[in-house]
N, C-alpha and C positions, 0 to 999 in steps of 0.2 A: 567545436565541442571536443574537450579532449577524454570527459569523464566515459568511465565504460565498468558497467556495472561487475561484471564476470569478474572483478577485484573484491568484490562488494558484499557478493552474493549469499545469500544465508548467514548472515551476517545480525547481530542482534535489533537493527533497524528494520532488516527486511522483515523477521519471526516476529515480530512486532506489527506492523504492516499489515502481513499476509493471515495473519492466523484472525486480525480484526476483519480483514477481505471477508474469508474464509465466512464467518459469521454473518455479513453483510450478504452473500451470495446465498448462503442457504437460506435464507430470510425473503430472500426474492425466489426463488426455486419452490417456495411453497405454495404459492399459487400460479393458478392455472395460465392466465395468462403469460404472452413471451413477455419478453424483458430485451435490454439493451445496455451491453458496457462499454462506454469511451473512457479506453487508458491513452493519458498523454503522452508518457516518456516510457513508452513499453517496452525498451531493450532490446533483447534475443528473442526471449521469450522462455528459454531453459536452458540450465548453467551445469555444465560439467564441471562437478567440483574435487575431480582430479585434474582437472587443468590447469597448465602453467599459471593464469591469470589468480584462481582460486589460492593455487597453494603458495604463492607464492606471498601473499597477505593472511593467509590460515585467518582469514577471521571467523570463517564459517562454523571452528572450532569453536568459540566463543558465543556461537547462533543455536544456529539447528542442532548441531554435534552435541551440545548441552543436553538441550531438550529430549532428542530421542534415546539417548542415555539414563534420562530419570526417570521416576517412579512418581505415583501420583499426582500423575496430569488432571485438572479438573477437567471435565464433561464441557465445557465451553470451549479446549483446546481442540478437541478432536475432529472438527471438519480437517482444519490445518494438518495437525499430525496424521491424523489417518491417509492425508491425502499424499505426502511425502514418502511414507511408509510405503504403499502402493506405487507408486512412482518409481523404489530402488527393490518392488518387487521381496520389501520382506528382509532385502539383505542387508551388507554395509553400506552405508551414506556416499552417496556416489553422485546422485541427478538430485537438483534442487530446482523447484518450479519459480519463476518469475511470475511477476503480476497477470500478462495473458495465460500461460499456460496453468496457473491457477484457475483464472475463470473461465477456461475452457474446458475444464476437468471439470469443474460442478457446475455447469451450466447446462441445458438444454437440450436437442435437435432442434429446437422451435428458436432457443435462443441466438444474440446474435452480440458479434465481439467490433468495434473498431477501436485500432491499433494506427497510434502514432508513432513515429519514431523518424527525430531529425538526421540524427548519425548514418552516415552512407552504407558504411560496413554493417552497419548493425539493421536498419531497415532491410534490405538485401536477405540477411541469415535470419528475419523476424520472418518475411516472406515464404523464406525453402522450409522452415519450419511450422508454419499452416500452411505449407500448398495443398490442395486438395480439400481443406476443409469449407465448406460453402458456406459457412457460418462467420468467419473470418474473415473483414477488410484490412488491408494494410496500406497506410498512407505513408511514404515517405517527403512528412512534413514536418512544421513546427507546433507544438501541440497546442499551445494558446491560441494557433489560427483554426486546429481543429472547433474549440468552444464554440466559434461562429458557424462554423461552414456544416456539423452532423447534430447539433441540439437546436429544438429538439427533437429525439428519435420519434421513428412512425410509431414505434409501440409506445410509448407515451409512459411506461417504466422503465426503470433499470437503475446503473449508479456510474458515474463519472469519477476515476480516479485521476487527479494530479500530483504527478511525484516528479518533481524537477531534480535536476541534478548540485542547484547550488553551487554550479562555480562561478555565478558571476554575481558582483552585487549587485541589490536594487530586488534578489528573487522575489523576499517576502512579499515587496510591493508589486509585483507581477502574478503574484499567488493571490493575492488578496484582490488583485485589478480584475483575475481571471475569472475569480471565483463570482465577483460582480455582473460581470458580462455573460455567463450560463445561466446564475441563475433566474437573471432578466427574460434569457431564451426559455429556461426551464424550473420553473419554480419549483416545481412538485417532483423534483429527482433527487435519489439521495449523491450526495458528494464528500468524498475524501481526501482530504489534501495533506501530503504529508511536508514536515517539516525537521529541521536537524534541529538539535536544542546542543549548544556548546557553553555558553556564559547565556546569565534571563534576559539582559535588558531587551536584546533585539527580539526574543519570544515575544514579552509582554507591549514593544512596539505592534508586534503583529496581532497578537490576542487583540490589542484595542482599534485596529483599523475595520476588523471582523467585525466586532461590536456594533461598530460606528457606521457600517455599511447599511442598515436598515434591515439585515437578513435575519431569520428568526430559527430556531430551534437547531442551536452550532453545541454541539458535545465535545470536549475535548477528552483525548484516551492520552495519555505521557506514560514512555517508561525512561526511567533515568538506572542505566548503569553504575553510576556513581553520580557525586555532586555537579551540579552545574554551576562550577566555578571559575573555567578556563575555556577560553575564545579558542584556543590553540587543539583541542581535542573534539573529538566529537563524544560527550556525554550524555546522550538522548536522545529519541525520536519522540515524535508529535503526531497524532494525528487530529485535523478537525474534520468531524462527520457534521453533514448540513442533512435536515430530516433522516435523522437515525428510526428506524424502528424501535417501537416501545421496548422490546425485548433485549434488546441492548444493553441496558443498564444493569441488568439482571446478570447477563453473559460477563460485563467486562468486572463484575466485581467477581467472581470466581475466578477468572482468567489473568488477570494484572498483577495483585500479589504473587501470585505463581508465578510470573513471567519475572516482576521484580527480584526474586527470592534467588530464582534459577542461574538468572543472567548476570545478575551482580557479580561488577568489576571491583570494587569500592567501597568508605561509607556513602551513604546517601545513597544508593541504592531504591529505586520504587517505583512500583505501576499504580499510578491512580486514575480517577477519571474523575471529570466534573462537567456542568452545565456551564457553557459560556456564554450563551445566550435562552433563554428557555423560551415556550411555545408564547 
């Protein structure tokens, strides 16, 4: 694996992503009982984005740097922003949270985190980064062997994120393999799986393997920077949420046009959502 997120980071794929997490997490935070989150490709866990790796890609400019810069965030953004905000303490854009270190800021004492991470280097600094937190597993594995070996959790809630890194072919059919194989282990958990969107055909191969899986109630959220007309670019993120909370729907229509409006590189330019499969 050579991909390494710290290039990445806050970046309009991640503010995408995380701020949909962000809603998923406090949705699960509102009741009583614990919960449980298996992230696959969980990185660091938090991204100095005064670091070589960050600035040297300044895409974050294009991310978060947006965001916390404008005016008239909807009320659906602000687990995300707030959480960010908090994080640099109020100041300049500095620390940007990763997928664990998100759900370990709105999560819990009751709750509980396992973390995947193939990458040697990167397992290792995911590690010295929760050490001490007894909340916090860190496996340094492959995340699609995690699906078998931790689902399902003892708590019998929570949400499974997979967010592959996409450099090799064949992912969508290993995203879509994976997504088969959890939900068999755990029907009743909610699941996130993110995706790149660059040109539609390979999207809409993927939209119909989902389909086709027998799985029921897959939501998809898109935000496209610009047209999704070139293989060569990355024009879009994806997410498909498997048992979304009702409330969802509600949140991502405030939140997506704004996010579309904000982040636009381009025309074509938009956040939408739709039902890919319904209940």
């Amino acid at each position: 694996m050579n991909y390494r997120h710290a290039f990445h980071a806050g970046a309009f794929q991640d503010v995408h992503k995380h701020a949909v997490l962000a809603l998923l997490l406090r949705h699960l935070g509102e009741k009583p009982a614990p919960y449980c989150v298996l992230d696959t490709h969980a990185g660091i866990g938090r991204y100095d984005l005064e670091g070589t790796e960050a600035q040297k890609t300044g895409e974050f400019r294009h991310g978060i740097g947006r965001l916390l810069a404008a005016t008239g965030a909807p009320a659906a953004a602000a687990p995300y922003l707030d959480l960010v905000r908090r994080m640099n303490g109020g100041g300049a854009l500095r620390r940007y949270p990763g997928s664990p270190e998100l759900a370990a800021r709105l999560s819990r004492p009751k709750d509980r985190l396992v973390l995947m991470e193939l990458h040697t280097d990167d397992a290792r600094r995911l590690e010295h980064a929760f050490a001490g937190d007894d909340r916090v597993a860190v496996h340094h594995e492959d995340g699609y062997r995690g699906l078998k070996a931790f689902l399902p959790p003892r708590e019998r809630r929570g949400l499974v994120l997979i967010d592959p890194p996409f450099e090799e072919a064949g992912e969508f059919e290993r995203l879509a393999d994976g997504l088969k194989i959890a939900h068999r282990r755990w029907p009743t958990g909610t699941y996130v799986l993110w995706y790149p969107i660059k040109d539609l055909p390979p999207v809409r191969r993927f939209h119909a393997q989902l389909r086709q899986s027998g799985i029921r109630k897959i939501m998809l959220s898109e935000l496209l920077v610009r047209a999704a007309t070139s293989a060569e670019s990355l024009n879009g993120s994806g997410l498909a949420v498997v048992n979304p909370p009702w409330r969802l729907e509600a949140a991502l229509e405030q939140l997506l046009p704004w996010l579309g409006e904000r982040l636009a590189q381009g025309a074509g330019a938009a956040g939408t959502w739709r039902w890919l499969v319904p209940e």
